[in-house]
C-alpha positions as CSV (number, residue, x, y, z in Angstrom):
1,X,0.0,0.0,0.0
2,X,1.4,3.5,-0.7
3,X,-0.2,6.2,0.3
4,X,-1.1,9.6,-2.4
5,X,1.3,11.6,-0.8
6,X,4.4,9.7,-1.5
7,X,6.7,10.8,-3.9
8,X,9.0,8.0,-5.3
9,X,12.4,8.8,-6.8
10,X,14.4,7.0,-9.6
11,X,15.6,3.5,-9.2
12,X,13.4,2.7,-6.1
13,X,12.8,-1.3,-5.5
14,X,10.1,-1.8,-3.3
15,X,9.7,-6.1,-2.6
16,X,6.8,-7.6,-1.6
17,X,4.0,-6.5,1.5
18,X,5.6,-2.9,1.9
19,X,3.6,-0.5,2.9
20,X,4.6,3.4,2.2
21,X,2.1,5.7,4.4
22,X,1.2,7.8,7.2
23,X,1.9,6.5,11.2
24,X,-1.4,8.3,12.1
25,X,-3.6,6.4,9.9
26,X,-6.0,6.1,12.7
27,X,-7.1,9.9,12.2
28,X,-9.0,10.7,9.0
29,X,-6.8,12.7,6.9
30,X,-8.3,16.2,7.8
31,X,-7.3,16.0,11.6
32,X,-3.7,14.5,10.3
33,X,-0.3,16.5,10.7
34,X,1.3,14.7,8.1
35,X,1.7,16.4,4.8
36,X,3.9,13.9,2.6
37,X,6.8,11.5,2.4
38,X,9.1,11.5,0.2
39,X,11.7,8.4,-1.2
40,X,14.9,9.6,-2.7
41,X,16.3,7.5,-5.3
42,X,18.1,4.4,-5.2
43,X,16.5,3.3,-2.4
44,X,15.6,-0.3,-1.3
45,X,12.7,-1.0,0.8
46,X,12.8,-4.4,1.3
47,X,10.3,-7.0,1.8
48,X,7.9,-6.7,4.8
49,X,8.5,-3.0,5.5
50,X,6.6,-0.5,6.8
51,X,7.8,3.3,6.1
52,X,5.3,5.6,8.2
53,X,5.5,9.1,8.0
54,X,4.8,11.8,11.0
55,X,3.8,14.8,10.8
56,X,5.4,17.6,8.6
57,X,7.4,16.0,5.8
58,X,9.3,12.9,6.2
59,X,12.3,12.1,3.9
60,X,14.0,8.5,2.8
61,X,17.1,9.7,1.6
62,X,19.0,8.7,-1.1
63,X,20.1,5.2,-1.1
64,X,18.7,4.2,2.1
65,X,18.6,0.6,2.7
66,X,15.0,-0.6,4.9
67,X,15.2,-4.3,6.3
68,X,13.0,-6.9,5.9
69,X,10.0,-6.3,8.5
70,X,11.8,-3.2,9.7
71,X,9.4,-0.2,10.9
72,X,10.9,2.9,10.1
73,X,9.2,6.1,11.4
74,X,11.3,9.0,10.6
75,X,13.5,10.7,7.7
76,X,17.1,8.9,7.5
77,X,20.1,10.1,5.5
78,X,21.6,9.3,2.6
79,X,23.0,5.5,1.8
80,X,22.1,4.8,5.2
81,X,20.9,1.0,6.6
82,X,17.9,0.7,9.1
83,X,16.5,-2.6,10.5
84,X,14.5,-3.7,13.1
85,X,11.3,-2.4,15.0
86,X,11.5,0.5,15.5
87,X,13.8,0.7,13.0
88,X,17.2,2.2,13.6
89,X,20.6,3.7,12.1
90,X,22.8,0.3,11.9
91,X,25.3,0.6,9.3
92,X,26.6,3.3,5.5
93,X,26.3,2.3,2.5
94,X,29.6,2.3,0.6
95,X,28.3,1.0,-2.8
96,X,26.8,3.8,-3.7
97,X,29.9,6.4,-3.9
98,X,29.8,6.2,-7.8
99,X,26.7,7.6,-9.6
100,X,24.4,5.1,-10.4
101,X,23.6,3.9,-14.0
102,X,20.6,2.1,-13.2
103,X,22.0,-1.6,-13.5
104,X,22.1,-4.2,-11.3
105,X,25.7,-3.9,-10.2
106,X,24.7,-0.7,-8.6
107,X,23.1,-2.2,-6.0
108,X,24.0,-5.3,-4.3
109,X,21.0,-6.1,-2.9
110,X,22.3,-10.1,-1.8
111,X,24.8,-8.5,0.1
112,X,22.4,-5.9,1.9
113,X,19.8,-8.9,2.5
114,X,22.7,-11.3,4.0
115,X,23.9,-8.6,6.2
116,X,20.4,-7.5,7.3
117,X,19.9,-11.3,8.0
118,X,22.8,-11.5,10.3
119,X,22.4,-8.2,12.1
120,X,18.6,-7.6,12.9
């Protein structure tokens, strides 16, 4: 599920059951504080996320990694990893450091998954 207020950069993956929204979602929209999210690009949200936005704006910056099942509930840097519930900080992404062409190699998402494995 993503929500209309989500703007999604260039080279996103989003995998399977992720859901892109607001963390108030209990309040109809007019009594909400949350005005949108935005996902920079070449990030990964990987399977079983949630990204929740507060209020004001909430960024994912650029080549942020989101683990499997993480919740993540507030704007991150760029080529940053969070896992976990709630999510936090736990590693940099060092892949990255070139510009990205769009290609697989840019992004070694086994890697990422086998570390997130290992560490959440």
């Amino acid at each position: 599920m993503i929500y209309p207020e989500v703007t999604i950069g260039d080279r996103v993956r989003i995998y399977q059951q992720v859901t892109v929204g607001r963390k108030d979602a209990h309040l109809p929209r007019a009594q909400s504080r949350f005005e949108r999210l935005t996902i920079g690009d070449d990030v990964v949200l990987f399977p079983g996320c949630k990204v929740l936005g507060g209020a004001g704006v909430t960024t994912i910056g650029r080549g942020t990694l989101v683990g499997a099942n993480a919740v993540l509930m507030n704007s991150t840097g760029e080529n940053e990893i969070w896992a976990g519930n709630p999510a936090r900080l736990v590693g940099h992404r060092k892949d990255l450091a070139r510009p990205a062409t769009g290609t697989d190699t840019d992004i070694d998402t086994e890697a990422a998954a086998s570390w997130a494995r290992a560490n959440v």
